[in-house]
C-alpha positions in Angstrom: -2.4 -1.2 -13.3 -0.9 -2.5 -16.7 2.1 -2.8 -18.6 3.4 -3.3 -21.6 6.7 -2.9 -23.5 7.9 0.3 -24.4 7.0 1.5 -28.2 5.9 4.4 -29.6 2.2 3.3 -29.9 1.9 2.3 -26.5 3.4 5.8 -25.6 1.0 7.8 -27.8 -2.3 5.6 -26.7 -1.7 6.8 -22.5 0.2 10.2 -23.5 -3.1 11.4 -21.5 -1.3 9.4 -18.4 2.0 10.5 -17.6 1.2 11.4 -14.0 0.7 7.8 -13.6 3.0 6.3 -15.7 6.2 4.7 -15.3 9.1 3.1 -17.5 11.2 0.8 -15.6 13.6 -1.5 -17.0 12.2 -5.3 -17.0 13.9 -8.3 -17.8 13.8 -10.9 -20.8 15.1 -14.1 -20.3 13.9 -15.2 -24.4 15.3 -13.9 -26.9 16.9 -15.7 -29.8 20.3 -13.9 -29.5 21.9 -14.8 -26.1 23.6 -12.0 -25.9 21.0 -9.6 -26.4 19.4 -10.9 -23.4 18.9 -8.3 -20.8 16.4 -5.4 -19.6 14.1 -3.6 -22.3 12.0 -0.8 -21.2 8.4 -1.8 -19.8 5.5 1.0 -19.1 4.0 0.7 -16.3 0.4 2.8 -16.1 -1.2 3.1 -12.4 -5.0 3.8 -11.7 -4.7 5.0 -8.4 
């Protein structure tokens, strides 16, 4: 299993995956406006 956040590249390079693959909405605490602090779109690709 990986992840990684959600950009176009990342969604081109396991295209070949979508059976497996998930987007979830994953939390970041860091980010150098406050109040843009929130969820962000992670992929999440399974092996099994």
């Amino acid at each position: 299993m990986l992840s990684n956040s959600s950009s176009e590249i990342i969604h081109e390079l396991y295209k070949d995956y979508k059976e497996t693959t998930l987007i979830v909405g994953a939390t970041r605490a860091v980010n150098s406006v406050a109040t843009e602090r929130g969820k962000v779109d992670e992929v999440i690709v399974k092996n099994y």
